[in-house]
Backbone and ligand atoms as CSV (ligand in chain L), in Angstrom:
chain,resi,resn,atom,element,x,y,z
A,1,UNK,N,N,-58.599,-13.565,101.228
A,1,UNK,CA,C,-58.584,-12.176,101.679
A,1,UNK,C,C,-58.605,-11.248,100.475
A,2,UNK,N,N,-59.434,-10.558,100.462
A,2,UNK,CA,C,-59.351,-9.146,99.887
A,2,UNK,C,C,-58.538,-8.257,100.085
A,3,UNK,N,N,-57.374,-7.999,98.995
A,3,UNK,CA,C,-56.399,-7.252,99.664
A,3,UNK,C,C,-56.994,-5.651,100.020
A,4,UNK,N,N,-56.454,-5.253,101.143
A,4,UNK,CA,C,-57.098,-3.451,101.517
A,4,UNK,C,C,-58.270,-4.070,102.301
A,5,UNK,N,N,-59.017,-4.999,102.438
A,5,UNK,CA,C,-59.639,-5.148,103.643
A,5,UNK,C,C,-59.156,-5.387,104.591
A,6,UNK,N,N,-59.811,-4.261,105.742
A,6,UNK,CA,C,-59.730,-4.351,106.875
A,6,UNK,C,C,-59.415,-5.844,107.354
A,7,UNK,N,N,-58.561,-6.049,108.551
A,7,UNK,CA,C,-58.314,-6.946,109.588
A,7,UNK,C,C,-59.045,-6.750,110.644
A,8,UNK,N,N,-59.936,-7.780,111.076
A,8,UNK,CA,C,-60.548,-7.696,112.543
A,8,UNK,C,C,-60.175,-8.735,113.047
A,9,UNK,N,N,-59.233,-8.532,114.364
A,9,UNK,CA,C,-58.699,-9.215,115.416
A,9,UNK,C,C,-60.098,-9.579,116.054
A,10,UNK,N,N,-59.290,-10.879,117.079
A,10,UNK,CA,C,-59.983,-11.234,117.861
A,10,UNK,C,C,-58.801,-12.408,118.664
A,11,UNK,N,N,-58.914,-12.437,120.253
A,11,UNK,CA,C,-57.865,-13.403,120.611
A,11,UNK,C,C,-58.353,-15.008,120.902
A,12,UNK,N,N,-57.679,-15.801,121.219
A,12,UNK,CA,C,-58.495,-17.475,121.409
A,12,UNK,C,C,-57.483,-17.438,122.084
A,13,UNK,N,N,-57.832,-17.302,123.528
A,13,UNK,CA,C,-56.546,-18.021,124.538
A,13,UNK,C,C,-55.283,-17.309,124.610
A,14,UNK,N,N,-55.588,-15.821,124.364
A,14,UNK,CA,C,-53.863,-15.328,124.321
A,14,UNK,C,C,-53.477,-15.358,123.065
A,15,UNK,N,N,-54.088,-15.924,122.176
A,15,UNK,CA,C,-53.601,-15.988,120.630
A,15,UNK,C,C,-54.087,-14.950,120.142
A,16,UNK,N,N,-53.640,-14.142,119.204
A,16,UNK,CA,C,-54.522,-12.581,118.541
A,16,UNK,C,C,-54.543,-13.425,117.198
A,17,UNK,N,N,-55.831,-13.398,116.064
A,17,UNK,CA,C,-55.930,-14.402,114.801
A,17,UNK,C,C,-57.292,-13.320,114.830
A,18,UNK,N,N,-57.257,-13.451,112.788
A,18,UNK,CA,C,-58.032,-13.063,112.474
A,18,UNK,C,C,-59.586,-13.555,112.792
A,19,UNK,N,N,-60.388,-12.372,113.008
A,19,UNK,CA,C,-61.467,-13.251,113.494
A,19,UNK,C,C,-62.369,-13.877,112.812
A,20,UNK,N,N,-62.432,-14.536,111.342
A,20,UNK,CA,C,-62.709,-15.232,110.967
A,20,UNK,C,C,-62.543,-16.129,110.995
A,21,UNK,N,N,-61.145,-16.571,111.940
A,21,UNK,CA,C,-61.111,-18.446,112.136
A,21,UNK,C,C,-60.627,-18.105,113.460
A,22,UNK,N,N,-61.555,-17.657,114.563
A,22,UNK,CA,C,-61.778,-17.728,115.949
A,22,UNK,C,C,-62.178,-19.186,116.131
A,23,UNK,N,N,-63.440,-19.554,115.601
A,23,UNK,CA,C,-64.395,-20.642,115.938
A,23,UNK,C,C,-63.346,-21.814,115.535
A,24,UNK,N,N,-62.409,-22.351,115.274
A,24,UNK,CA,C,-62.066,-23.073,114.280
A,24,UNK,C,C,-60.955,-22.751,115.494
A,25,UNK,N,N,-59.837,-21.644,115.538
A,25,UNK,CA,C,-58.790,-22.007,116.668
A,25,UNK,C,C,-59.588,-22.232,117.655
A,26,UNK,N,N,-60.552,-21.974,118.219
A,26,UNK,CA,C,-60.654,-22.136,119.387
A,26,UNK,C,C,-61.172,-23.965,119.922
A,27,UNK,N,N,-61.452,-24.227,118.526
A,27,UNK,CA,C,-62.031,-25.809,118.669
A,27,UNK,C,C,-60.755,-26.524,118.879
A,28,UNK,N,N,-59.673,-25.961,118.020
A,28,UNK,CA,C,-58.104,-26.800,117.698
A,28,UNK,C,C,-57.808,-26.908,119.482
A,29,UNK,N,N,-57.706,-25.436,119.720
A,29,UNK,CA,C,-56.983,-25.218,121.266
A,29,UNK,C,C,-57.647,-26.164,122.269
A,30,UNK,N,N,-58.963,-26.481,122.075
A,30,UNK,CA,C,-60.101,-26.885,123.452
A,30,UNK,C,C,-59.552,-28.699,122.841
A,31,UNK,N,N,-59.712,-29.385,121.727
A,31,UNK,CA,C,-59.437,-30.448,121.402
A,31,UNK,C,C,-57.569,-30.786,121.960
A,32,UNK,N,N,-57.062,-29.738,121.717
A,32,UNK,CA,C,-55.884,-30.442,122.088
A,32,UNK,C,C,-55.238,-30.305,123.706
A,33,UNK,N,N,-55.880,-29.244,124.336
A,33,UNK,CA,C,-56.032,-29.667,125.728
A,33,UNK,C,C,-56.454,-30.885,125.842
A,34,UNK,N,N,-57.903,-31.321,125.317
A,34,UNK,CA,C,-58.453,-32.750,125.899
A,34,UNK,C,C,-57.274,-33.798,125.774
A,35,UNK,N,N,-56.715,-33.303,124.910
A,35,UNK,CA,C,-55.272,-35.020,124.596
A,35,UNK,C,C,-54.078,-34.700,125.534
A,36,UNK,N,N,-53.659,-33.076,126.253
A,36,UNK,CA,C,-52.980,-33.202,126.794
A,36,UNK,C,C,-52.097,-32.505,126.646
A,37,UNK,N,N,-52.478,-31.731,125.375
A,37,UNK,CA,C,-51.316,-30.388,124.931
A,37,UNK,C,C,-51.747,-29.507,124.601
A,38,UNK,N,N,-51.425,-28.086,125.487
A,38,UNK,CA,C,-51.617,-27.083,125.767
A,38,UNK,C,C,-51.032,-25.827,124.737
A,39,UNK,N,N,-51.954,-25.592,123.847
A,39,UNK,CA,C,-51.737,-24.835,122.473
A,39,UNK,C,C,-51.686,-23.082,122.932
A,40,UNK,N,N,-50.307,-22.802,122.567
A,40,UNK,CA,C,-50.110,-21.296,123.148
A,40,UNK,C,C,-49.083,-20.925,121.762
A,41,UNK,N,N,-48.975,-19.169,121.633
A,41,UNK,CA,C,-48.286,-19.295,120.575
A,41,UNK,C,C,-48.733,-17.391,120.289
A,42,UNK,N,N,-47.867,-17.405,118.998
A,42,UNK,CA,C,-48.167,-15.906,118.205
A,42,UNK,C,C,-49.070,-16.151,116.747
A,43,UNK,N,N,-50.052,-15.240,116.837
A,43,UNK,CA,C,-50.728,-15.536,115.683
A,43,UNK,C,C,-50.287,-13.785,114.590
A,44,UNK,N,N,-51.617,-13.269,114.878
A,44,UNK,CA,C,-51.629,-11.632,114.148
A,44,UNK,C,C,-49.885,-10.778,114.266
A,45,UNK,N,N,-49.216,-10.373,113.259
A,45,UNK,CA,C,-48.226,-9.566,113.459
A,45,UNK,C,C,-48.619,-8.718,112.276
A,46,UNK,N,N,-48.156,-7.342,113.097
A,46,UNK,CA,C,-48.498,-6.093,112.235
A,46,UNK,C,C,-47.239,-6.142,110.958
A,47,UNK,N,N,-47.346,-5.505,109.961
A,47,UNK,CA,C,-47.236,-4.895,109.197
A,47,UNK,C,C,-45.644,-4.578,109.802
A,48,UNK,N,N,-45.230,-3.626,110.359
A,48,UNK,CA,C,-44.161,-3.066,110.990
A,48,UNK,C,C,-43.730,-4.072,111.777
A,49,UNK,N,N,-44.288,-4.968,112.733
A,49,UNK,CA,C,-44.106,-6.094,112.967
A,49,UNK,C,C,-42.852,-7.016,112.373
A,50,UNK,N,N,-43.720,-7.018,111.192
A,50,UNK,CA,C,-43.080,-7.989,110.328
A,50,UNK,C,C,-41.878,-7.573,109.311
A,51,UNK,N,N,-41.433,-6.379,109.456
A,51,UNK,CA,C,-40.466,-5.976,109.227
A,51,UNK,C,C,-39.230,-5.568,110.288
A,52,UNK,N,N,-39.804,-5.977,111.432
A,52,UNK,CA,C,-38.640,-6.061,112.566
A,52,UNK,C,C,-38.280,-7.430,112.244
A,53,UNK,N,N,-39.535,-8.566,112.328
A,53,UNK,CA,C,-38.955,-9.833,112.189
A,53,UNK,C,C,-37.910,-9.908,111.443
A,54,UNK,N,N,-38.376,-9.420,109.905
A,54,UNK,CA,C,-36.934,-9.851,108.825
A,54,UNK,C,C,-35.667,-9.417,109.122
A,55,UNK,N,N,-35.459,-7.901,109.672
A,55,UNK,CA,C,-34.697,-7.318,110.340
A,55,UNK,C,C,-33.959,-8.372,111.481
A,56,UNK,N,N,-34.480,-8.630,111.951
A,56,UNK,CA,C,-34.097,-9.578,113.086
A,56,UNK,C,C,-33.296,-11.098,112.785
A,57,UNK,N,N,-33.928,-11.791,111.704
A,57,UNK,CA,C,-33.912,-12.742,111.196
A,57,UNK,C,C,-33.253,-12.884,109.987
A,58,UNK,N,N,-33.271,-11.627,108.979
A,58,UNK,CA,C,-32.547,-11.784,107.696
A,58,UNK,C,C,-31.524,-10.760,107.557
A,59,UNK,N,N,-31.048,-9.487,108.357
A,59,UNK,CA,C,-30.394,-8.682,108.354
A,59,UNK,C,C,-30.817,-7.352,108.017
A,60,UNK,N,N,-30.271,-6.827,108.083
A,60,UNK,CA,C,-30.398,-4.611,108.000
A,60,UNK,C,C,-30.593,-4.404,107.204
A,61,UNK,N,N,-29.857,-4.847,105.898
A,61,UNK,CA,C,-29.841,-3.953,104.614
A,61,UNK,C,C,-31.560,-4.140,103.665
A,62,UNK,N,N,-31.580,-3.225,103.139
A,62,UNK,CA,C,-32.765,-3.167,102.134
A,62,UNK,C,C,-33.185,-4.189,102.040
A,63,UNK,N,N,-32.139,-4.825,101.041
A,63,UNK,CA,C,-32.333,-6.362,100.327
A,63,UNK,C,C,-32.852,-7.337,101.389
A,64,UNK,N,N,-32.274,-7.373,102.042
A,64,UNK,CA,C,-32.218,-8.608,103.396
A,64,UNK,C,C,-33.724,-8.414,103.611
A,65,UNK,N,N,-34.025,-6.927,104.094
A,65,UNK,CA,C,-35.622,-6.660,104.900
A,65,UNK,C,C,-36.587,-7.283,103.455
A,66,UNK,N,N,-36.757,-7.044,102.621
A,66,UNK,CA,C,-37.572,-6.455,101.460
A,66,UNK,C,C,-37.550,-7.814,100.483
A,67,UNK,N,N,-35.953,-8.257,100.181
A,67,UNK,CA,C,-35.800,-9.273,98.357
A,67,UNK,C,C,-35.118,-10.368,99.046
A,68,UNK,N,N,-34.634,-10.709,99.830
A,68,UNK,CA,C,-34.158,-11.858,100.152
A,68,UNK,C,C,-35.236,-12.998,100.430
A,69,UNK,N,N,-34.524,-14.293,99.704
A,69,UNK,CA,C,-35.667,-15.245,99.837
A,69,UNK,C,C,-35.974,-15.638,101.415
A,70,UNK,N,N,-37.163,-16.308,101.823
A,70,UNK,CA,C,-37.502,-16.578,103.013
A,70,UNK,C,C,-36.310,-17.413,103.561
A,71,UNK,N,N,-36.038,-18.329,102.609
A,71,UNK,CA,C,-35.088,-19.390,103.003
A,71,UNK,C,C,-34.009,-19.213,103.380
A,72,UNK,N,N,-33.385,-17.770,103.012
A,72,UNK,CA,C,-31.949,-17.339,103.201
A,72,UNK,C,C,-31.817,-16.833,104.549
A,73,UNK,N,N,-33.090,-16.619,105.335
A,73,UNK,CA,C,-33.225,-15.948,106.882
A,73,UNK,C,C,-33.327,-17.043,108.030
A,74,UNK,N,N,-32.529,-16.715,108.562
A,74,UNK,CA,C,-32.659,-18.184,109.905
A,74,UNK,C,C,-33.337,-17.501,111.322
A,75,UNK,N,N,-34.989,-17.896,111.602
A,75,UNK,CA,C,-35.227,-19.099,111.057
A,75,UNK,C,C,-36.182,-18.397,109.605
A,76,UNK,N,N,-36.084,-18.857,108.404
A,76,UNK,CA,C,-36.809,-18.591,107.563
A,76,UNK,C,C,-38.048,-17.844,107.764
A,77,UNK,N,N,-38.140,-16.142,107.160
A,77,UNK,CA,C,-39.230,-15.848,107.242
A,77,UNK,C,C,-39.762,-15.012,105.986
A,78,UNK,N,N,-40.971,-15.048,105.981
A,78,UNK,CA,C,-41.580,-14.613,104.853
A,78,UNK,C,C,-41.165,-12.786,104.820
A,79,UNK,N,N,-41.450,-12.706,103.345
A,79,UNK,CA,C,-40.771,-11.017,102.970
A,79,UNK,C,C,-42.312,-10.036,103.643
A,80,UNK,N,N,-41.917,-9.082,103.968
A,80,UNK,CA,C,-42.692,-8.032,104.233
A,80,UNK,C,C,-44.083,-8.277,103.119
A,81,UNK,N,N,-45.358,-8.217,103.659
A,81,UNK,CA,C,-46.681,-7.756,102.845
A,81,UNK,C,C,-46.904,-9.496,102.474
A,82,UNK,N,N,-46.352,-10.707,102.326
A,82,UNK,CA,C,-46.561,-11.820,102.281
A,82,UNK,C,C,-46.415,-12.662,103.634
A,83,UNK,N,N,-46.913,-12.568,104.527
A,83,UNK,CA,C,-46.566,-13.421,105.670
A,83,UNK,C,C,-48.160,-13.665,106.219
A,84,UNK,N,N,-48.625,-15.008,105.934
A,84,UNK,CA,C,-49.702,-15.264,106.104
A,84,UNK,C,C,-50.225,-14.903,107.972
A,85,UNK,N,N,-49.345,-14.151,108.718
A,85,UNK,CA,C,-49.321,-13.672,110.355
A,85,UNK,C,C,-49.573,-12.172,109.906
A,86,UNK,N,N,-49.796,-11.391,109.054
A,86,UNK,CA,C,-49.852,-9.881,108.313
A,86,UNK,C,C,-51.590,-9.999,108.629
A,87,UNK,N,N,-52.187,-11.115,108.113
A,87,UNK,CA,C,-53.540,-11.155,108.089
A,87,UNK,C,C,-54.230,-12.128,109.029
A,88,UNK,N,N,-53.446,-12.652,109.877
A,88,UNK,CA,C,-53.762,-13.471,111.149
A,88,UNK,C,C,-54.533,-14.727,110.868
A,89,UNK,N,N,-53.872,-14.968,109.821
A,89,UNK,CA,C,-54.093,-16.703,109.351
A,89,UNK,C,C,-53.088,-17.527,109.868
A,90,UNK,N,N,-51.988,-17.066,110.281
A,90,UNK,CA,C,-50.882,-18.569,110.639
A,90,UNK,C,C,-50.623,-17.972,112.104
A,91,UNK,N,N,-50.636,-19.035,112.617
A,91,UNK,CA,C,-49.952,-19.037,114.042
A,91,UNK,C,C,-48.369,-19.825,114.004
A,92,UNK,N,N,-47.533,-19.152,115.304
A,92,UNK,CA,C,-46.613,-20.209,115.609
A,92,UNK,C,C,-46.635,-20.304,117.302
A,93,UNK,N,N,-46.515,-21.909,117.313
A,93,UNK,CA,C,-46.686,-22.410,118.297
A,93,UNK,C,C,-45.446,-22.319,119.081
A,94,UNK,N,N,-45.427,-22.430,120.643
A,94,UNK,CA,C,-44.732,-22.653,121.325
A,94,UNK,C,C,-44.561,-23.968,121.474
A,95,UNK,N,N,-42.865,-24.212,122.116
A,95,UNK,CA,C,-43.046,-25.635,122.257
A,95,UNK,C,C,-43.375,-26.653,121.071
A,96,UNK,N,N,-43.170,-25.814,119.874
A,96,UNK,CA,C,-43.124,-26.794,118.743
A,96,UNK,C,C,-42.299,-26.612,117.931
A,97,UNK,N,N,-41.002,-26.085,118.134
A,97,UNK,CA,C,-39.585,-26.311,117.512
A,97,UNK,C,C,-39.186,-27.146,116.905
A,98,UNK,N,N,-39.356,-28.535,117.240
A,98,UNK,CA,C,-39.155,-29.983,116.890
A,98,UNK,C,C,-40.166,-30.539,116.276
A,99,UNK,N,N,-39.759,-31.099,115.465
A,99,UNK,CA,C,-41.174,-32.375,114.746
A,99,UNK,C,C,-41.433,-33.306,116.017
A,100,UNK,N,N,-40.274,-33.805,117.092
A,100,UNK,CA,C,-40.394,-34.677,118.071
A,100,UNK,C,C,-41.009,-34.118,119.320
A,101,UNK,N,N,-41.793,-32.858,119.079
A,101,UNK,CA,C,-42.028,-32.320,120.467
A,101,UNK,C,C,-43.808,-32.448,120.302
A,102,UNK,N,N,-44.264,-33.055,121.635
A,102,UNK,CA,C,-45.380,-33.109,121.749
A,102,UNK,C,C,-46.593,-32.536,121.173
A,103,UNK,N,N,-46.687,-31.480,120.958
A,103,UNK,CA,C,-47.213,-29.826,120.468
A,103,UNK,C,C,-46.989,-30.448,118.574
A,104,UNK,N,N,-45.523,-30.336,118.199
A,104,UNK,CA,C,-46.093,-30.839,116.684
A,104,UNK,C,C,-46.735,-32.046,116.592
A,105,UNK,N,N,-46.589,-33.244,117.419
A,105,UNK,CA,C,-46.996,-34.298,117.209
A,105,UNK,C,C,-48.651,-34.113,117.079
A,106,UNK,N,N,-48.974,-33.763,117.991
A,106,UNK,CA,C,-50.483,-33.683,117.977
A,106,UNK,C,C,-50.921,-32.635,117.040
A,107,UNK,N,N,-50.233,-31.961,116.494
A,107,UNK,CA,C,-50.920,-31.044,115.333
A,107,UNK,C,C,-50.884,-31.806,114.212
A,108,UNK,N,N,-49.532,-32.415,113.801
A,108,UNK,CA,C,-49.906,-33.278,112.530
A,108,UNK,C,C,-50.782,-34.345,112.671
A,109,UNK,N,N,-51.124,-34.895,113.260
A,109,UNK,CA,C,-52.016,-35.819,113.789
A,109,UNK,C,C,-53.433,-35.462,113.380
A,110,UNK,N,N,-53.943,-33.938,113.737
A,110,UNK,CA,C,-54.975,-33.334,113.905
A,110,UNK,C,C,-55.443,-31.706,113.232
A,111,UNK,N,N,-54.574,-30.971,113.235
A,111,UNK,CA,C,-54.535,-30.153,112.778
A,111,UNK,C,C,-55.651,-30.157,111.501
A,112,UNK,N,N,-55.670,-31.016,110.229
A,112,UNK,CA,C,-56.284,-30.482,109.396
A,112,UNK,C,C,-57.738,-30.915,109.455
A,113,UNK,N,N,-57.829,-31.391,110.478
A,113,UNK,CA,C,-59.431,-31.336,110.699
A,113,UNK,C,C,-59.799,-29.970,111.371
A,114,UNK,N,N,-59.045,-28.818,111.736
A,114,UNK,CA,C,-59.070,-27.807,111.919
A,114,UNK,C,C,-59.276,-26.668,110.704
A,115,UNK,N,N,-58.685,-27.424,109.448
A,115,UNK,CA,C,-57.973,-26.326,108.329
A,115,UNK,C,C,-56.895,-25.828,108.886
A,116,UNK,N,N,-56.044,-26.177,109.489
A,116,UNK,CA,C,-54.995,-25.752,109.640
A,116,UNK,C,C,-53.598,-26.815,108.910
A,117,UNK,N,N,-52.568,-26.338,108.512
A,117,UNK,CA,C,-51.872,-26.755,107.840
A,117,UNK,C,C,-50.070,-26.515,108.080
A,118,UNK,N,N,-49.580,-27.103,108.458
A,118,UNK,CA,C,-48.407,-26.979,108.304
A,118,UNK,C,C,-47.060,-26.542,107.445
A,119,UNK,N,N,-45.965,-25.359,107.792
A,119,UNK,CA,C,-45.439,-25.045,106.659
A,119,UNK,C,C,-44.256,-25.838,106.499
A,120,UNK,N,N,-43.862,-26.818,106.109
A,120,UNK,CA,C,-42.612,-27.612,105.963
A,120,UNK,C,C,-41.215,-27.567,106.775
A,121,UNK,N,N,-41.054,-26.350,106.516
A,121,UNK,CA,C,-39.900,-26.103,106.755
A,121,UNK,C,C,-39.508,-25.115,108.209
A,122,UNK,N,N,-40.768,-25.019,108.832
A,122,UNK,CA,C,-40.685,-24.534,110.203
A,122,UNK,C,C,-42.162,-25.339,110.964
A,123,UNK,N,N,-41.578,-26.503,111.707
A,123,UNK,CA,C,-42.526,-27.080,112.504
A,123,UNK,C,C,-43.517,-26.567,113.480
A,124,UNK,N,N,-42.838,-25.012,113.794
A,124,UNK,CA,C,-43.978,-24.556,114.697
A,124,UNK,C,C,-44.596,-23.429,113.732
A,125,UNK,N,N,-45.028,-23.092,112.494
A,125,UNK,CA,C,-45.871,-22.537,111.744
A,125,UNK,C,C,-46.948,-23.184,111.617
A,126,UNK,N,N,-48.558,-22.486,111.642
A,126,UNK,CA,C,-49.351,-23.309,111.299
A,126,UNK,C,C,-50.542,-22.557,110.565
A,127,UNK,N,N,-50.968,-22.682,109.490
A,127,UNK,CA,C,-51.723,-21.485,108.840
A,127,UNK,C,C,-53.023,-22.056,107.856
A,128,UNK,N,N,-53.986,-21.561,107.595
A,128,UNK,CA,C,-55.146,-21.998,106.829
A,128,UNK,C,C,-54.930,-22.528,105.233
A,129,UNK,N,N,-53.328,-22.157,105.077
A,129,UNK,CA,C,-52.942,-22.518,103.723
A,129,UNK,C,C,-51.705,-23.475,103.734
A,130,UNK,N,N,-50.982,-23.625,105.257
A,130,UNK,CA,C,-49.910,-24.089,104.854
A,130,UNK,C,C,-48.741,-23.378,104.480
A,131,UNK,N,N,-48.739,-21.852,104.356
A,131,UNK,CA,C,-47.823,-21.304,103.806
A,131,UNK,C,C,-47.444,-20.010,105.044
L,1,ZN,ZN,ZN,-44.840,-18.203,111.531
């Protein structure tokens, strides 16, 4: 991404993702119906968005919204202007809370024949970088 370029949405199934990897979720979503799991979830979050999240997740104060590491927020989230969901590259899935839940199983399985990638430390993140 070019930072200051424009974002053009586009949805796949209820999912809002940048529309440069429409073709690509929408293959993930149609493939993993065929096996049996039904890919639903949040992709695109605004800007303001994503400063309720931290708010929500890391606390009120400045620091918390803005300098606190991702890791210190439960469940871990990325700082304002870095959250690969700012530019509608990562989705999070429903129903994929667990590494043992159906939904992650079949993403690690499959996923990176998508380009999609998993972020470690939250099983239902899933983004073109992994991050
Ligand atoms: Zn996420």
């Amino acid at each position: 991404m070019v930072p200051g370029e424009p974002i053009v949405l586009a949805s796949v199934d209820g999912i809002t993702v940048n529309a440069r990897i429409t073709g690509q979720v929408a293959a993930m979503v149609t493939a993993a119906g065929a096996g049996g799991v039904r890919l639903t979830g949040g992709g695109y979050r605004s800007p303001a968005a994503q400063i309720e999240t931290r708010r929500a997740n890391c606390g009120s104060s400045y620091y918390a919204i803005y300098e606190m590491p991702p890791s210190a927020c439960r469940p871990p989230t990325a700082r304002p202007g870095s959250s690969q969901h700012e530019v509608g590259l990562a989705i999070d899935f429903a129903n994929c809370q667990s590494r043992g839940s159906a939904c992650y199983r079949w993403l690690a399985a499959n996923a990176s024949k998508f380009s999609f990638y998993n972020l470690p430390s939250e099983p239902w993140h899933w983004s073109t970088t992994g991050r």
